[in-house]
N, C-alpha and C positions, 0 to 999 in steps of 0.2 A: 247133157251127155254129148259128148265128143268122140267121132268115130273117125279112123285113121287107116287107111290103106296103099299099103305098099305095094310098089310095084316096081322090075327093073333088075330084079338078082338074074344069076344065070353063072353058068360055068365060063371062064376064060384064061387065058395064060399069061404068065408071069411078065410083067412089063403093060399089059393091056388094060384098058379102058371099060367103065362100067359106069350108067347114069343110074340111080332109084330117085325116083318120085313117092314121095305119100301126099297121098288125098286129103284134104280134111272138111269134115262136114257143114261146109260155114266158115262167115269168116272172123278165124279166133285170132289172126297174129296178132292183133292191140290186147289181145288180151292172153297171151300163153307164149310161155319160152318152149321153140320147139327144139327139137335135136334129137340125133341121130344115137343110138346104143348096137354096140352089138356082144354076142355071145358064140366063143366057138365051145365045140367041144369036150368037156370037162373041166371048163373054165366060169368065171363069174361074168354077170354082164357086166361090158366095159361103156362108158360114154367115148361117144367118138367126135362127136361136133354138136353145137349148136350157136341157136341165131338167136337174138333176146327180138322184145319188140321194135323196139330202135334200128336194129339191124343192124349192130355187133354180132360177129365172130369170133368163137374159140373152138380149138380143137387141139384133141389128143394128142400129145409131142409125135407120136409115132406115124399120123399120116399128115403132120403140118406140110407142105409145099404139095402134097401129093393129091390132098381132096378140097374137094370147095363146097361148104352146104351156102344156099342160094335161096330165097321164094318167089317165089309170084302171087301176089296178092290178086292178082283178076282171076287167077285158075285156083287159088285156096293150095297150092300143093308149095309143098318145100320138098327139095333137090339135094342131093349128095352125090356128085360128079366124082369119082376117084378114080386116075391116072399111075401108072406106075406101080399099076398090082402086085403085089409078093404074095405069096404061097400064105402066109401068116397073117393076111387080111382075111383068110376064106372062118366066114360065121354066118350065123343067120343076124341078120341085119332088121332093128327095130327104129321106127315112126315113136317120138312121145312129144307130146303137151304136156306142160306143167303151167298148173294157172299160177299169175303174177299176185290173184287178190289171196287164195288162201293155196299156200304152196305143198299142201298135203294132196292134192287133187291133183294126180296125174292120168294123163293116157296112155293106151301103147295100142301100137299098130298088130298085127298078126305075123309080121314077121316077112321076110325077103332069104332068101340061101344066096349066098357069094361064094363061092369056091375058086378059089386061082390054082391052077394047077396044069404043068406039060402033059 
């Protein structure tokens, strides 16, 4: 079992800066693609980043230049730096694992709130 927690949401404005950290219980990077989801309101959840074991990068064409997911293998936490906030980033903001051996086994964190807004 794999347990995920987020931390790092918060309200700010448009153009401004926001870091989330997720915890993870152990350490899974050799063993799980981690990345970032989110979901606003009345909408599907979206993937927005993730980091493979390797430590390749992809992300959602809509915040390419603007976010960086990152880890730290000595603190088990993976990072989602996003600069350049617009209005249409604000979701609740989701931590997952997906293991590499059997790719039906995922996790999810409890979730983060983002809101960009003057």
């Amino acid at each position: 079992q794999v347990q995920l927690v987020e931390s790092g949401g918060g309200l700010v404005q448009p153009g401004g800066s926001l870091r989330l950290s997720c915890a993870a219980s152990g350490s899974i990077f050799s063993r799980y693609l981690m990345g970032w989801y989110r979901q606003a309101p009345g909408k599907q959840r979206e993937l927005v980043a993730t980091i493979t074991t390797g430590g390749s990068t992809r992300y959602e064409d809509s915040v390419k230049g603007r976010f960086t997911i990152s880890r730290d293998t000595a603190k088990n936490t993976v990072n989602l730096q996003m600069n350049s906030l617009k209005p249409e980033d604000t979701a609740v903001y989701y931590c997952s694992a997906r293991s590499t051996v059997i790719d039906t086994i995922m996790y999810w964190g409890q979730g983060t709130q983002v809101t960009v807004s003057s």
